[in-house]
C-alpha positions in Angstrom: 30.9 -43.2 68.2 28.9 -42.4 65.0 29.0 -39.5 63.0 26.6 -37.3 62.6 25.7 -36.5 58.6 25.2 -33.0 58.1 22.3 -32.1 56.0 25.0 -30.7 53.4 26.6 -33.4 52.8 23.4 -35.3 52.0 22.8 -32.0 49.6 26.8 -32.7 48.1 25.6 -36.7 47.7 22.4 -35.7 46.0 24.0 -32.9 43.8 26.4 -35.5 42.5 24.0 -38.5 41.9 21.9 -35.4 40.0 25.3 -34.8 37.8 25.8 -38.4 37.0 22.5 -39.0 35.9 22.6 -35.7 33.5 25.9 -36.9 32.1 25.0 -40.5 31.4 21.3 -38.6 29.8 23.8 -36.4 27.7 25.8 -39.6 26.3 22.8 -41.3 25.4 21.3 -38.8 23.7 24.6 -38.1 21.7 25.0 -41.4 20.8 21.4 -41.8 19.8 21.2 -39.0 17.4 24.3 -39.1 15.7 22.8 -38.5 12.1 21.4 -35.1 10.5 18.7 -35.4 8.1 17.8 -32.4 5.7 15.7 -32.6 3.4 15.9 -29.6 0.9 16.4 -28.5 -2.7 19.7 -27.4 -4.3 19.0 -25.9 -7.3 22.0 -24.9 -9.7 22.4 -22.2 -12.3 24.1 -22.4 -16.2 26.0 -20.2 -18.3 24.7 -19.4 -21.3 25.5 -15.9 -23.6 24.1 -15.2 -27.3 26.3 -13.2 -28.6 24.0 -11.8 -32.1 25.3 -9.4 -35.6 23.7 -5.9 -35.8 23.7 -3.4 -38.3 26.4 -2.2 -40.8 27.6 1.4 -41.4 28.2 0.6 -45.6 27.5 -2.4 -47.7 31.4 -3.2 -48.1 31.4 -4.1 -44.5 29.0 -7.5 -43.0 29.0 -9.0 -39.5 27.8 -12.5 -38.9 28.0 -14.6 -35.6 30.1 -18.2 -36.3 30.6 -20.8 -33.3 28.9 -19.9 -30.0 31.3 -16.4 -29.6 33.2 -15.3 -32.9 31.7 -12.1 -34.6 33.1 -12.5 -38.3 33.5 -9.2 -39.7 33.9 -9.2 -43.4 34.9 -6.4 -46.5 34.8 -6.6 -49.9 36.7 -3.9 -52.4 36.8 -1.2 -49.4 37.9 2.0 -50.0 40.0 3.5 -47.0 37.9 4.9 -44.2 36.3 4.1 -41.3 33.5 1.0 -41.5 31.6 -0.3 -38.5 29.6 -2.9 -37.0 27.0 -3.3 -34.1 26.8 -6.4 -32.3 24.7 -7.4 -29.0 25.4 -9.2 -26.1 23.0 -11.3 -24.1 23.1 -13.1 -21.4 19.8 -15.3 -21.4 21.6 -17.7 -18.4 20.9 -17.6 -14.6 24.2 -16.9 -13.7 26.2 -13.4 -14.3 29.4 -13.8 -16.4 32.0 -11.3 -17.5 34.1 -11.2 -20.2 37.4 -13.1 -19.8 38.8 -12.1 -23.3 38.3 -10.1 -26.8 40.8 -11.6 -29.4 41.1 -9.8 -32.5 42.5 -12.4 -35.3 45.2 -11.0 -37.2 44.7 -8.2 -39.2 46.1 -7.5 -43.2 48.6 -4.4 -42.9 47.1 -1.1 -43.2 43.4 -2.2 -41.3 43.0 -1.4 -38.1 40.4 -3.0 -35.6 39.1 -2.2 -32.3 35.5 -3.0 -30.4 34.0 -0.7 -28.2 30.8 -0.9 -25.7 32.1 -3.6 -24.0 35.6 -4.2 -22.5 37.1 -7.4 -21.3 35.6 -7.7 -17.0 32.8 -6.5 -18.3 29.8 -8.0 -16.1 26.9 -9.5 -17.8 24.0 -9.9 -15.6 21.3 -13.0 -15.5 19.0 -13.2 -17.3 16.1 -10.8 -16.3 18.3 -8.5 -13.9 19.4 -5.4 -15.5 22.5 -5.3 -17.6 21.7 -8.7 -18.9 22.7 -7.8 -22.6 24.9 -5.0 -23.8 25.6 -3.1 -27.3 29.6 -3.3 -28.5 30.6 -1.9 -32.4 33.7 -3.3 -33.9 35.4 -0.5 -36.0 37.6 -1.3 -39.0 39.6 1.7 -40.0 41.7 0.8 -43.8 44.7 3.2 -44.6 44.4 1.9 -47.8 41.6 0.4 -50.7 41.4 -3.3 -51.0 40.7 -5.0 -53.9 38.9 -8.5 -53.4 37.5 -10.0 -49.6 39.1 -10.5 -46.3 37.4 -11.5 -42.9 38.3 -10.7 -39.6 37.4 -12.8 -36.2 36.7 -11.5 -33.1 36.5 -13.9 -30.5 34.9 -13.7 -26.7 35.5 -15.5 -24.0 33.2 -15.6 -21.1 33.4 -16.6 -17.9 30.8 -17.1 -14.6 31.5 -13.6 -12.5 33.6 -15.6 -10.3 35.8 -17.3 -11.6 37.1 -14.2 -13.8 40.9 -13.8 -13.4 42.2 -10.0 -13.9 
């Protein structure tokens, strides 16, 4: 005696021939495109600050700019009081930074020294976006004359905006 085939069993027949054929397809195609291709333009940024000398409150007191960061403040025969020193900072990169560190180099007893305007995590825009430069003063205070010359350094340190460590 035969069997008679239902018509859904030729439908469950068909459905899987249909399934085979899509997964074998799928395979293929996998194994056929199995590199990516783009074609496109990376384009990286640099660091770069100019750190430049301003004006001078007296003519005891000059400031001049020595390696790529040191402002070298210098006095000759000052009287005590209070003498200062503008500087700028620019950033004329295309990345922002911020300022890692401001080192003071050691000081003769009886001078004091401090920078304002700008403070160390201080962000420095690129160049073009505003802040991209910013006005500091380094004060020297002297308890006391001196006779003769004596220089003081103060060094930044600068750093790409993420990489700075608090």
């Amino acid at each position: 005696m035969r069997r008679k085939r239902s018509r859904f069993s030729r439908l469950g027949t068909l459905s899987i021939a249909l399934l085979l054929a899509l997964c074998v397809t799928g395979v293929g195609y996998a194994a056929w495109t199995d590199e990516v291709s783009i074609d496109g333009t990376a384009n990286l940024g640099y660091v770069e600050v100019v750190l430049s000398s301003g004006a001078c409150s007296d003519p005891q007191i000059t400031c001049s700019v020595s390696a790529p960061h040191t402002l070298v403040v210098t006095l000759t025969d000052a009287q005590p009081g209070t003498y200062t020193c503008g500087f700028t900072i620019t950033n004329t990169g295309t990345i922002p930074v911020k300022i890692q560190n401001i080192a003071v180099s050691v000081v003769p007893a009886g001078v004091e020294v401090s920078v304002l305007g700008v403070t160390e995590g201080t962000q420095i825009e690129q160049a073009g976006v505003y802040p991209d430069s910013f006005d500091g003063m380094v004060i020297v205070t002297m308890q006391e004359s001196c006779e003769g010359t004596f220089s003081v350094n103060v060094v930044f340190s600068f750093v790409q905006w993420n990489m700075y460590i608090e």
